[in-house]
N, CA, C and O atoms as a GROMACS GRO file, in nm:
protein
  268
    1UNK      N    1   0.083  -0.119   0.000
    1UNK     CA    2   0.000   0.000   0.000
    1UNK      C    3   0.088   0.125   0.000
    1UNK      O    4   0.186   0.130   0.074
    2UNK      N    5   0.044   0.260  -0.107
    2UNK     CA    6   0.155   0.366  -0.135
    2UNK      C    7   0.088   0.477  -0.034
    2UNK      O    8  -0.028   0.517  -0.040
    3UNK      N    9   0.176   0.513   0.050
    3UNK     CA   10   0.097   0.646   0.125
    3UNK      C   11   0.109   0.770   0.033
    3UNK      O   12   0.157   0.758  -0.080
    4UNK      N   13   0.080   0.850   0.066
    4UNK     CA   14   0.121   1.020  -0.011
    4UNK      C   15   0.232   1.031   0.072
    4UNK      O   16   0.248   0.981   0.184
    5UNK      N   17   0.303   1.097   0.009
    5UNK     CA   18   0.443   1.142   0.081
    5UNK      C   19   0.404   1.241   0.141
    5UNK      O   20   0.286   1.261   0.112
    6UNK      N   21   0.462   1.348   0.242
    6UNK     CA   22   0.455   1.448   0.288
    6UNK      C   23   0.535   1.585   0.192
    6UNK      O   24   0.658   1.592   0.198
    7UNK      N   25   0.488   1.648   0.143
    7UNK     CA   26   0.554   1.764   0.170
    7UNK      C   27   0.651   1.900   0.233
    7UNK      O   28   0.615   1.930   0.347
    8UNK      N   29   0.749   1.971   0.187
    8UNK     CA   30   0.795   2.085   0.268
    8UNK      C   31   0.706   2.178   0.211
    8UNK      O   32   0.681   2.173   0.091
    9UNK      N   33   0.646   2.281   0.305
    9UNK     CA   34   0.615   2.401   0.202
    9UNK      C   35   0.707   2.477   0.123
    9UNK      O   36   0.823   2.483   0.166
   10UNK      N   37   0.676   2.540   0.008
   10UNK     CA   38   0.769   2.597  -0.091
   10UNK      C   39   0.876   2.702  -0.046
   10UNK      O   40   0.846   2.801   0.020
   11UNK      N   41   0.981   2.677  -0.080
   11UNK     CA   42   1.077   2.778  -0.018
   11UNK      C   43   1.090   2.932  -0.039
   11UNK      O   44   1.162   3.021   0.006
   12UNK      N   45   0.956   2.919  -0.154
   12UNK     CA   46   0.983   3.084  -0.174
   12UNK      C   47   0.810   3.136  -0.138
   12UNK      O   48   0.794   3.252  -0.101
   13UNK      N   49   0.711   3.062  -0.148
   13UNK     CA   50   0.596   3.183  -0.106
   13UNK      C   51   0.573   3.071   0.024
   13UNK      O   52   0.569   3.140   0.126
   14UNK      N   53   0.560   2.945   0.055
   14UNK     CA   54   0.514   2.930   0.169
   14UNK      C   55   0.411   2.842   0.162
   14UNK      O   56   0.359   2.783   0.257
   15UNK      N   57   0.380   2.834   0.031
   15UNK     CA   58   0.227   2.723  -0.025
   15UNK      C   59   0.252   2.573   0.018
   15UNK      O   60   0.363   2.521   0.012
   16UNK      N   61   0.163   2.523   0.054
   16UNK     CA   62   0.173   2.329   0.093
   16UNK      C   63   0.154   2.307  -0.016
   16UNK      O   64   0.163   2.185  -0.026
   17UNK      N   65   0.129   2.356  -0.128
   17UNK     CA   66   0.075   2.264  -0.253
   17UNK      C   67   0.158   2.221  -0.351
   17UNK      O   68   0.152   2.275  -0.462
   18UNK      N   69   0.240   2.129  -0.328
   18UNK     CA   70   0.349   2.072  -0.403
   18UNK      C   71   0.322   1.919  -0.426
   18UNK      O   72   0.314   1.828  -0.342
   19UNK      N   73   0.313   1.917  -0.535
   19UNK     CA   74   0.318   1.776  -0.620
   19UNK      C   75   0.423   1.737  -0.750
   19UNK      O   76   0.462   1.820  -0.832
   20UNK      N   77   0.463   1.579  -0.749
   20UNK     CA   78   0.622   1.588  -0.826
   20UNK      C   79   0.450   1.542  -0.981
   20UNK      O   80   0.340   1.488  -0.985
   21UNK      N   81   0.578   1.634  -1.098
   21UNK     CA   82   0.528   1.668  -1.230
   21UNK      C   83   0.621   1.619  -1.302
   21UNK      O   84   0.742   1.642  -1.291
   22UNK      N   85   0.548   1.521  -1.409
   22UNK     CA   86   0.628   1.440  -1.492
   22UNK      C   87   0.692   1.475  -1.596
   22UNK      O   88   0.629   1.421  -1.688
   23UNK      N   89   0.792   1.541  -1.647
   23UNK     CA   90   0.866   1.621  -1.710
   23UNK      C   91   0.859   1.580  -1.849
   23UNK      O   92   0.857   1.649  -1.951
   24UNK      N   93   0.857   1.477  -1.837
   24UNK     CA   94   0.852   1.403  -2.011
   24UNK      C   95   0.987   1.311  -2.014
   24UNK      O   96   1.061   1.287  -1.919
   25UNK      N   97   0.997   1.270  -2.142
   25UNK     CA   98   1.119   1.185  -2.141
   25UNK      C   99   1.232   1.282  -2.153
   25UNK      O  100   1.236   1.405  -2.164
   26UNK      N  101   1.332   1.180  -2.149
   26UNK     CA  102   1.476   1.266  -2.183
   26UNK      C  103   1.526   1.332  -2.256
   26UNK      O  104   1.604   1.426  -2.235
   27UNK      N  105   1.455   1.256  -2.435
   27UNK     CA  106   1.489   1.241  -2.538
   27UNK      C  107   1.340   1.238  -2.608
   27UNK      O  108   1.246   1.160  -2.625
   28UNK      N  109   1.373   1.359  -2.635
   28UNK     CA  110   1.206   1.370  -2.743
   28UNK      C  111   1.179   1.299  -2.861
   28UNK      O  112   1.070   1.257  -2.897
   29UNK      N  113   1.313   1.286  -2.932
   29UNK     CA  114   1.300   1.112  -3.030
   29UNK      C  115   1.313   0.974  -3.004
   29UNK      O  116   1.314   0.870  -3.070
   30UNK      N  117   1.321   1.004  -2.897
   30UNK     CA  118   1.300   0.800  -2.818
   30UNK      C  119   1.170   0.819  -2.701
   30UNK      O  120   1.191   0.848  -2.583
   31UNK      N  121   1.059   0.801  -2.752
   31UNK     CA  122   0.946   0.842  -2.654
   31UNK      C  123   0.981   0.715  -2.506
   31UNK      O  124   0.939   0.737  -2.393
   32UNK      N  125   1.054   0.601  -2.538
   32UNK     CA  126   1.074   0.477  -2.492
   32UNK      C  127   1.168   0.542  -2.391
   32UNK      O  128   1.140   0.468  -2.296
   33UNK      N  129   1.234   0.603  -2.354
   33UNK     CA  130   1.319   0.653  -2.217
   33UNK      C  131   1.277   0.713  -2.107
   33UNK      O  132   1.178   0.784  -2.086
   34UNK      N  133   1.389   0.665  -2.022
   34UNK     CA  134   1.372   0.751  -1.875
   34UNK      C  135   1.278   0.897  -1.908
   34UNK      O  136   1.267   0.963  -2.011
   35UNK      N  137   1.219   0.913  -1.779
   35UNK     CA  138   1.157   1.039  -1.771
   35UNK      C  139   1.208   1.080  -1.664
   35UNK      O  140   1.269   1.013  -1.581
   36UNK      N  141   1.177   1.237  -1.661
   36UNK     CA  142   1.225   1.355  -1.590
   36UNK      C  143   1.098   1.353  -1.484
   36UNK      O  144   0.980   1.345  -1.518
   37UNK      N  145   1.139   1.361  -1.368
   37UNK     CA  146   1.010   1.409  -1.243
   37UNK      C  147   1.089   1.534  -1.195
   37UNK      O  148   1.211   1.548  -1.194
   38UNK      N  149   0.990   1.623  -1.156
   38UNK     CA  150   1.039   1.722  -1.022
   38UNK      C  151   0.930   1.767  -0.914
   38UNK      O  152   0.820   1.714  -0.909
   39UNK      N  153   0.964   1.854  -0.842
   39UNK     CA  154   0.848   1.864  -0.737
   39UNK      C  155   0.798   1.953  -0.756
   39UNK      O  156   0.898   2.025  -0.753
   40UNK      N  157   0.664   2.067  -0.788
   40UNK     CA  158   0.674   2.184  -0.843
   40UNK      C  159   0.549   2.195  -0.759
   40UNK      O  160   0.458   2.116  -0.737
   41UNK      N  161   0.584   2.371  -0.702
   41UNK     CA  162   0.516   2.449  -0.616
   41UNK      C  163   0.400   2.455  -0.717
   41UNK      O  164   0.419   2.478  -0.836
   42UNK      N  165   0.210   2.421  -0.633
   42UNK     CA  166   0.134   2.451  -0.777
   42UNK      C  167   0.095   2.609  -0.738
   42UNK      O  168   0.047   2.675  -0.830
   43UNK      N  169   0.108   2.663  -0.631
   43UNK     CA  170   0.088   2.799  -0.624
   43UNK      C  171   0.216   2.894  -0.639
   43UNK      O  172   0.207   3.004  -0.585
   44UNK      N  173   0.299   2.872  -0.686
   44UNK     CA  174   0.426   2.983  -0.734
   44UNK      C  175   0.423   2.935  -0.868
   44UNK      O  176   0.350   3.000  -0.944
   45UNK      N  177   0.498   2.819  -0.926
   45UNK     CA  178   0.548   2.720  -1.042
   45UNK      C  179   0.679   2.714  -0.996
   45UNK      O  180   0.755   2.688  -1.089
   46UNK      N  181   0.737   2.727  -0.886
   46UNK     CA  182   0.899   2.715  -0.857
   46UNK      C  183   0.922   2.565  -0.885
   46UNK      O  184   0.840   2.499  -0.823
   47UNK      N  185   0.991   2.503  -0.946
   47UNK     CA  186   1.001   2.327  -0.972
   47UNK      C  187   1.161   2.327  -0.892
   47UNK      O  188   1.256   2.406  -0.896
   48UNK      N  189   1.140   2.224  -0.835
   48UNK     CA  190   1.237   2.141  -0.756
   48UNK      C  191   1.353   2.069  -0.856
   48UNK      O  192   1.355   2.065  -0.980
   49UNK      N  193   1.428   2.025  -0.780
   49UNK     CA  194   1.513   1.928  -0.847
   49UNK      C  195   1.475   1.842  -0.933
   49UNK      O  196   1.394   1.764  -0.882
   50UNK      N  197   1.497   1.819  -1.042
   50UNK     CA  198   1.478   1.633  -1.120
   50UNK      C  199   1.504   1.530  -1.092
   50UNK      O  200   1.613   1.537  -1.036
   51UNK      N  201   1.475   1.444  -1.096
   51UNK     CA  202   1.509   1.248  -1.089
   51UNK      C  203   1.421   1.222  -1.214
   51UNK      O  204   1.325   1.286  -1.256
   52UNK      N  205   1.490   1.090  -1.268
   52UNK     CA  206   1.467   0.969  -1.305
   52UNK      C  207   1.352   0.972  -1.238
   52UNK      O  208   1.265   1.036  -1.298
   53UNK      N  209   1.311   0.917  -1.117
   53UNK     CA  210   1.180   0.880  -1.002
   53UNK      C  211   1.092   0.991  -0.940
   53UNK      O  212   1.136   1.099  -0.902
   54UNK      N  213   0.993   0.961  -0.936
   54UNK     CA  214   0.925   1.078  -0.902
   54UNK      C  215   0.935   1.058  -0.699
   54UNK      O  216   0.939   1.159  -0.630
   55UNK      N  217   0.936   0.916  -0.635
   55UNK     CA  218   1.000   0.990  -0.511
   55UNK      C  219   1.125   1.084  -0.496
   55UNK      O  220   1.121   1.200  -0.457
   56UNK      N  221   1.224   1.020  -0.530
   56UNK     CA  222   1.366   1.118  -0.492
   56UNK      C  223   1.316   1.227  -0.581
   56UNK      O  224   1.359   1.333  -0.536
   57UNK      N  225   1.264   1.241  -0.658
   57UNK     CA  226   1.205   1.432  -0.667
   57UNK      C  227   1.164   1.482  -0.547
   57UNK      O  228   1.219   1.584  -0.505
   58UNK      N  229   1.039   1.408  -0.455
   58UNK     CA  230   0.991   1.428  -0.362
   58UNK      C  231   1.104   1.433  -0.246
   58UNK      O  232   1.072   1.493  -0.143
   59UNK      N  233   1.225   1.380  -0.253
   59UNK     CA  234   1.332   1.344  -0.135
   59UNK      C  235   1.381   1.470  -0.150
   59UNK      O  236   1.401   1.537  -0.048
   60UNK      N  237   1.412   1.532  -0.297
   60UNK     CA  238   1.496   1.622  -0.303
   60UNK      C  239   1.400   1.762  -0.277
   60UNK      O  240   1.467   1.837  -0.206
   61UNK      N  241   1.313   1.803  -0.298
   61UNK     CA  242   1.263   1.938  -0.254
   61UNK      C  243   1.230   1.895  -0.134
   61UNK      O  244   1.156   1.981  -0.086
   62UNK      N  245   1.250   1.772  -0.029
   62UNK     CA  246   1.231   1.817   0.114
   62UNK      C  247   1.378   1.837   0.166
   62UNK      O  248   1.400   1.915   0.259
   63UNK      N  249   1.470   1.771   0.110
   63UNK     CA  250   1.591   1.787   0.144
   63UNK      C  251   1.656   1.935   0.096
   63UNK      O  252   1.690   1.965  -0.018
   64UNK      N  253   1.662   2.007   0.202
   64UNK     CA  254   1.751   2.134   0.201
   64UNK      C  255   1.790   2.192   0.329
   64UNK      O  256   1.749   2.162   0.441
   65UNK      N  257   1.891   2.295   0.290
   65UNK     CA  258   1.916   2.329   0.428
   65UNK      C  259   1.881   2.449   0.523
   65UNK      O  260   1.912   2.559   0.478
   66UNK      N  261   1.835   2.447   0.620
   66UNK     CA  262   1.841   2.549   0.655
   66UNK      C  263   1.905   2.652   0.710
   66UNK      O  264   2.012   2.641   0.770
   67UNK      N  265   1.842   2.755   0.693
   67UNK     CA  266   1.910   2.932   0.719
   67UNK      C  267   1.944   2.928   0.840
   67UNK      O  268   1.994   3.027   0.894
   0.00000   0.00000   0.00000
C-alpha cells in the first residue's frame, strides 16, 4: 500500500501545494526513455530538483538546508 508522501512548504511563497510533475522523457525522439520528475510548487510554479523517479524528486525538494 503507497501512502502520499509528505511535503515541505515551498521555499519561496510558503504554499503546501506541491506535487512531483512528470517532465517528459529525456529524449524527445526515443518516446521509450527515462523520464524527468520534479516537485513543483502549484501555487508559485517554482520546480524542484529532477530524478529519473518521481519519489527522490519528492526526497529532493524536502531535502535542504536550513538558514
Amino acid at each position: 500500500m503507497s501512502t502520499e508522501p509528505e511535503y515541505k512548504p515551498c521555499p519561496f511563497c510558503g504554499a503546501k501545494e506541491a506535487r512531483p510533475q512528470d517532465g517528459g522523457p529525456l529524449s524527445l525522439a526515443r518516446q521509450d526513455v527515462t523520464r524527468l520528475w520534479s516537485t513543483d510548487c502549484l501555487a508559485c510554479g517554482t520546480q524542484g530538483p529532477t530524478h529519473q523517479e518521481a519519489r527522490v524528486a519528492v526526497l529532493r525538494w524536502n531535502d535542504r538546508v536550513s538558514a
